[in-house]
ZAMARGU-4260 file (C-alpha; in steps of 0.2 Angstrom, whole numbers, plus 5000, padded with zeros to 4 digits):
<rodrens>
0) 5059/4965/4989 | 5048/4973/4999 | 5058/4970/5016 | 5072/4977/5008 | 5066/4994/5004
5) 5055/4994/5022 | 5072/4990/5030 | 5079/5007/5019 | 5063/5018/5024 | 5070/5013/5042
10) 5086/5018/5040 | 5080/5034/5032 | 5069/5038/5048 | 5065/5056/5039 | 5057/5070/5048
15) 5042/5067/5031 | 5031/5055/5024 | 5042/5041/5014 | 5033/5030/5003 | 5038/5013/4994
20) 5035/5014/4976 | 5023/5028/4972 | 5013/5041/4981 | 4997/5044/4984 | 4995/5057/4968
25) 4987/5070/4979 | 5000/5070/4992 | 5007/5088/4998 | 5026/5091/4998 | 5037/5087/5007
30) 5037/5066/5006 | 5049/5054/4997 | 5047/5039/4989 | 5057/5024/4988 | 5060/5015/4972
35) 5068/5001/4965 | 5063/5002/4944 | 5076/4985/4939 | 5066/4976/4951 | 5053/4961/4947
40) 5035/4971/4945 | 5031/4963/4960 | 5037/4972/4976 | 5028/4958/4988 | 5042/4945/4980
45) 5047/4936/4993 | 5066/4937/4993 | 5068/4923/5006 | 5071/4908/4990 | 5085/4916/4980
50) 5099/4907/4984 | 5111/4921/4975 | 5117/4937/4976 | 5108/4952/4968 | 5110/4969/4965
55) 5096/4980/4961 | 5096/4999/4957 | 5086/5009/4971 | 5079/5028/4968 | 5076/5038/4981
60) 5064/5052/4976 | 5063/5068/4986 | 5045/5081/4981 | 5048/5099/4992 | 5042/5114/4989
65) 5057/5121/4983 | 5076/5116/4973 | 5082/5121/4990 | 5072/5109/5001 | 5073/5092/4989
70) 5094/5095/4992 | 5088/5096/5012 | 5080/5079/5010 | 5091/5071/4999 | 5104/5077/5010
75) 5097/5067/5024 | 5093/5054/5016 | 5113/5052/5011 | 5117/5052/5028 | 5105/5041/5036
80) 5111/5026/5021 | 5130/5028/5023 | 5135/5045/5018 | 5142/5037/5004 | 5151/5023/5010
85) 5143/5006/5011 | 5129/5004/5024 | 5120/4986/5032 | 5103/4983/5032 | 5092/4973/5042
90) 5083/4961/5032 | 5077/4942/5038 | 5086/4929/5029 | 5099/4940/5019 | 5115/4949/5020
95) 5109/4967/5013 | 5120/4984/5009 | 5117/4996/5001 | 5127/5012/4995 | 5124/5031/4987
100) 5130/5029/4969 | 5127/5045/4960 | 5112/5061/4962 | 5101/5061/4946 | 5096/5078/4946
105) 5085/5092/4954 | 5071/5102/4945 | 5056/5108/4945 | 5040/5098/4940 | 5030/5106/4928
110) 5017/5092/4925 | 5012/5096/4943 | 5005/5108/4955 | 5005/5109/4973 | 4987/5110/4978
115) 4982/5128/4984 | 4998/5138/4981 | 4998/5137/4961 | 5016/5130/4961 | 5027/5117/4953
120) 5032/5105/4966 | 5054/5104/4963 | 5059/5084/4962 | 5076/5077/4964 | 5081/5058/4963
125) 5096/5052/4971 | 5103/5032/4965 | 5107/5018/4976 | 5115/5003/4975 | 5109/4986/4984
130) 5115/4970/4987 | 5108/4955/4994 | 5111/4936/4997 | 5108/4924/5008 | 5117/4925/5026
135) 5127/4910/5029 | 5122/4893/5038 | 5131/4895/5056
</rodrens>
């Protein structure tokens, strides 16, 4: 699994730190994460022996300074996966797409506090579909 959300950091390519899975906790905003919660705990997984298709949930997690500045990098990271329609990834072995499925919500965090500026960072999560299977034998 973990190719598969390396190959979506890729295709992100933001202008800020993206991270697979979580943080380092005393990270300063901006950064984003990428997440995929129905997955095996395992993230290392190797992919490579499922011989069928799956689809797995992927969050991606924007942190800013502001409401206005998580939409900023949610917004980018839309367009750099598809813009909403259905975008190929590159992954060895598989056939991988993945496509914007809904925005979660954008808020402020009030369990945290951006070091030095007595602020609560704003959040947002935007979710992704992703398939995989195995490419065909030529």
């Amino acid at each position: 699994m973990k190719a598969h959300l390396e190959a979506i950091r890729t295709a992100i390519n933001a202008a800020c730190p993206v991270d697979l899975w979580s943080p380092d906790p005393g990270r300063i905003p901006p950064w984003m994460s990428i997440e995929a919660p129905s997955w095996a705990p395992d993230p290392d997984e190797c992919m490579c022996g499922t011989p069928h298709q799956m689809e797995a949930a992927i969050r991606v997690r924007a942190i800013a300074g502001t409401p206005d500045g998580v939409e900023v990098l949610l917004r980018s990271a839309r367009v750099a996966l598809g813009n909403g329609r259905r975008l190929d990834l590159t992954v060895p072995g598989r056939e991988v797409s993945i496509r914007w499925e809904r925005g979660e919500f954008i808020g402020l965090d009030p369990d945290a506090t951006i070091p030095g500026t007595n602020r609560h960072p704003a959040v947002g999560v935007d979710t992704y579909t992703l398939t995989s299977h195995p490419k065909e034998a030529p």
